[in-house]
C-alpha positions in Angstrom: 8.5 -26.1 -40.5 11.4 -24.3 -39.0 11.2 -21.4 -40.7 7.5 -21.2 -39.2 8.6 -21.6 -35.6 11.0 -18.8 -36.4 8.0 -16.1 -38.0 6.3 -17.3 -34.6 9.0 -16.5 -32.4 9.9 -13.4 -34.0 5.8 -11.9 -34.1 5.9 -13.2 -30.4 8.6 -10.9 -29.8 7.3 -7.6 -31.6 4.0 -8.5 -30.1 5.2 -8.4 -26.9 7.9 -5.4 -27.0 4.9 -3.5 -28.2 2.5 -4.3 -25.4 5.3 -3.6 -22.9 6.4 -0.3 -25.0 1.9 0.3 -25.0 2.1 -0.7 -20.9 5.3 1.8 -20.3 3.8 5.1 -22.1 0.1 4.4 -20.2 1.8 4.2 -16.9 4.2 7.4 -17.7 0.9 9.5 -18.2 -1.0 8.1 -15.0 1.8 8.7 -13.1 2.9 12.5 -14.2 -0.5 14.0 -12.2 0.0 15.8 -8.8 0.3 12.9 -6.6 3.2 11.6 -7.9 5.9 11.0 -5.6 7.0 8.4 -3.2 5.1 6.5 -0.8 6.4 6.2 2.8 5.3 3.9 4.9 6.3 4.3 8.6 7.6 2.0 10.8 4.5 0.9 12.3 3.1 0.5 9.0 0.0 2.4 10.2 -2.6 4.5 7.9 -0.1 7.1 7.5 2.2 7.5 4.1 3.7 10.9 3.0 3.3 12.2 -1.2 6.2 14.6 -2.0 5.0 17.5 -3.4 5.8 18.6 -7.3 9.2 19.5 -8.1 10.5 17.2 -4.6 9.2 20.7 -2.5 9.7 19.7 1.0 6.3 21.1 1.9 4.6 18.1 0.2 1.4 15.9 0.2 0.9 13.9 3.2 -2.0 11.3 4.4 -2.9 10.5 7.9 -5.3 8.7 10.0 -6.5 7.3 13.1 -9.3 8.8 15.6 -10.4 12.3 16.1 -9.8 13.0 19.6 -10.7 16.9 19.6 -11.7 19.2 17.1 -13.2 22.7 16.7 -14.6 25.4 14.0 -11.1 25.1 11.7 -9.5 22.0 12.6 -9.3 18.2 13.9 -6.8 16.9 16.3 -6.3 12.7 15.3 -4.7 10.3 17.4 -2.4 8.0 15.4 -1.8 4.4 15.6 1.7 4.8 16.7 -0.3 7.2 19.9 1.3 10.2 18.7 -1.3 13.4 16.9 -1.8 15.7 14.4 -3.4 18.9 14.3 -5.4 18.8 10.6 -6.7 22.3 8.9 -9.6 22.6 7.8 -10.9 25.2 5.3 -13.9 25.9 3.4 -12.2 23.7 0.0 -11.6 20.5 2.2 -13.7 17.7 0.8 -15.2 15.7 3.4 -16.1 12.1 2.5 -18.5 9.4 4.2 -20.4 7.1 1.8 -22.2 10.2 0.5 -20.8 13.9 0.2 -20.1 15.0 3.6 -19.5 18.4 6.0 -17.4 19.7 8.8 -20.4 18.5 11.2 -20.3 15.5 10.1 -16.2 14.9 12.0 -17.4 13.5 15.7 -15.0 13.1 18.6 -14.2 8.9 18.5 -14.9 9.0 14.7 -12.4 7.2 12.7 -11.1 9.4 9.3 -7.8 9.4 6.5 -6.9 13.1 6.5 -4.9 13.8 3.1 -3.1 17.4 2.3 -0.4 20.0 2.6 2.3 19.3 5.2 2.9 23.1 7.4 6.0 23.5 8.5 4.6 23.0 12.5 4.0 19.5 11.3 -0.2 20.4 11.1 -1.6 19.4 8.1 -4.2 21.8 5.9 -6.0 19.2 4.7 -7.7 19.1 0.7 -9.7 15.7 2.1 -10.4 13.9 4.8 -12.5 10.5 4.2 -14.5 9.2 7.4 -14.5 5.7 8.5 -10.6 5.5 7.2 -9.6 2.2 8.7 -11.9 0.8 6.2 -9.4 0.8 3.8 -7.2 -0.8 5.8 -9.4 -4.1 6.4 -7.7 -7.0 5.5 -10.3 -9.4 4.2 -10.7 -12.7 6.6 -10.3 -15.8 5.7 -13.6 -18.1 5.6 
């Protein structure tokens, strides 16, 4: 009997050192694409959160959002949650997002968006996504 408990312990153990071992390696290969980096949040916890760029380049990945208070051909200017802006770039590669595929004409003054891209060194952003309606993702779900 308690050289059974012992077999059970010890396949416990090599059962489990493998699926941590499995879980390690799967996360190493999720996390060695472009994005990886650190996460900050700022102080006011807002929509905001920075991606260092490959390599820890200074001129790395950064995500904003709040509500487009002026825009033109090439660019959106969105005020933050924190009341300070940012200029975001557009260019002919930046995927715009709604529910469906969507287009430059498609950003509105008062429209709510996450802006996601290349930090410039004026502090702009040349953004590679910006997703409309970007305090959706920040809903907390109520309670019933």
């Amino acid at each position: 009997m308690k050289n059974q408990m012992i077999i059970t312990i010890i396949v416990a153990l090599v059962v489990g050192s493998a699926a941590f071992f499995g879980g390690v390696q799967y996360q190493k290969k999720q996390a060695s694409g472009p994005m990886q980096g650190q996460f900050r949040v700022p102080n006011g916890g807002g929509p905001q959160g920075g991606f260092q760029g490959r390599g820890g380049n200074s001129q790395g990945m950064m995500s904003v959002g709040g509500e487009i208070i002026s825009q033109d051909d090439t660019s959106i200017t969105v005020k933050m949650q924190d009341g300070s802006s940012k200029i975001i770039i557009l260019s002919d590669d930046t995927n715009i997002n709604k529910t469906s595929e969507g287009s430059k004409s498609d950003l509105k003054t008062g429209e709510t968006v996450t802006a996601f891209g290349t930090t410039n060194s004026d502090g702009s952003i040349t953004a590679q996504n910006v997703s409309i309606g970007g305090r959706e993702f920040l809903r907390t779900p109520e309670a019933n």
